[in-house]
N, C-alpha and C positions, 0 to 999 in steps of 0.2 A: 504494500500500500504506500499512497505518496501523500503526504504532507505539505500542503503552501501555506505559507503563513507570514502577511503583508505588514508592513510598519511604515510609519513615515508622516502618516495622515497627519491632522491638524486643523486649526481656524488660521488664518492667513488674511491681508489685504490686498489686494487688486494690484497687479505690477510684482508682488512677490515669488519669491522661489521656492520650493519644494522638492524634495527626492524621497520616492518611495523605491523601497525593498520588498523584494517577496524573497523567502530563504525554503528551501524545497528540502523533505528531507524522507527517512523513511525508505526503500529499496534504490538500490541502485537504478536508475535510467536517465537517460539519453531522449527527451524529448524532440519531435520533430521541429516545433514550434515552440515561442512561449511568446505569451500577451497578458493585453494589461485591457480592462475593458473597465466600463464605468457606469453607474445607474442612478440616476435623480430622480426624487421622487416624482410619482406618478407616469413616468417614462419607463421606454424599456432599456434593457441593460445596452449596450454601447462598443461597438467596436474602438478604443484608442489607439492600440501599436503591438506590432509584434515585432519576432525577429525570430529567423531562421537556427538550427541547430547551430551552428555553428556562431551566430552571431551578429555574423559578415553581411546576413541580407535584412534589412528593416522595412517596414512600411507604416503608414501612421493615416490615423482619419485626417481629410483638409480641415478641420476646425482645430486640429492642435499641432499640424506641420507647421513647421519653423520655430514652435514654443518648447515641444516635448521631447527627448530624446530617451530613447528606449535601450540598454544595454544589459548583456548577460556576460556574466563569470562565470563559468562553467566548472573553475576548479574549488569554487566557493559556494557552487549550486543555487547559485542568487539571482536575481531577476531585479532589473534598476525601472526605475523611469525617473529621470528628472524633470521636473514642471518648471521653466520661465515662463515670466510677463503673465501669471495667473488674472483668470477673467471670474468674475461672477458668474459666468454661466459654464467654470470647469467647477463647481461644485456638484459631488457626488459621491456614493460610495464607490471605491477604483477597486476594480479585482483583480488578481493575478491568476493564466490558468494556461497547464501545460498541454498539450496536444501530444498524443502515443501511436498516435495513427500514421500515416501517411497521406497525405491529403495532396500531393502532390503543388506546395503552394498555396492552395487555397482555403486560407485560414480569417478571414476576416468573421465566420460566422462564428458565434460563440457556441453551436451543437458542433463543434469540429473539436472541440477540447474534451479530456476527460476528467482533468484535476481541475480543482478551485480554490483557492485563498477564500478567508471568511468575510474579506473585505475593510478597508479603512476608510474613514471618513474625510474628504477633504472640503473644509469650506471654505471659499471666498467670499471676504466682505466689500462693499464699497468704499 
């Protein structure tokens, strides 16, 4: 069994920085993918970024490309995102979730994962 287990969350103001951790733990594997997704109330949960096994490949939603930067350490089993220039409307609970499958790529939908982090809360104020 696998273990994600996100930190980082917080109350923030608009313009500020954040970096969340997910730390994975529990049987050894080698995830295809890992992402970071997000859900504000009354919405549904949120593609934000992932990245490839290796690292090397990223993708991100256009509402947080150029803010968010998504990174994995692989030999620390950890999963990053760092949050610039935070908006009021990146508040949410952020989840972290690893994909076991092979999906050939396409990983933007959140039924393509099968681990999940419990979630942190991040909020943005005015």
């Amino acid at each position: 069994q696998v273990q994600l287990v996100e930190s980082g969350g917080g109350l923030v103001q608009a313009g500020d920085s954040l970096r969340l951790s997910c730390a994975a733990s529990g049987r050894t594997f080698n995830p295809y993918a890992m992402g970071w997704f997000r859900q504000a109330p009354g919405k549904e949960r949120e593609f934000v970024a992932r990245t490839s096994r290796s690292g090397g490949i990223t993708y991100y939603a256009d509402s947080v490309k150029g803010r968010f930067t998504i990174s994995r350490d692989n030999a620390k089993n950890t999963l990053y995102l760092q949050m610039n220039s935070l908006k009021p409307e990146d508040t949410a609970v952020y989840y972290c979730a690893a994909a076991d499958t092979n999906y050939r790529n396409e990983y933007d939908s959140a039924a393509r994962y099968d681990y999940w982090g419990q979630g942190t809360q991040v909020t943005v104020s005015t």
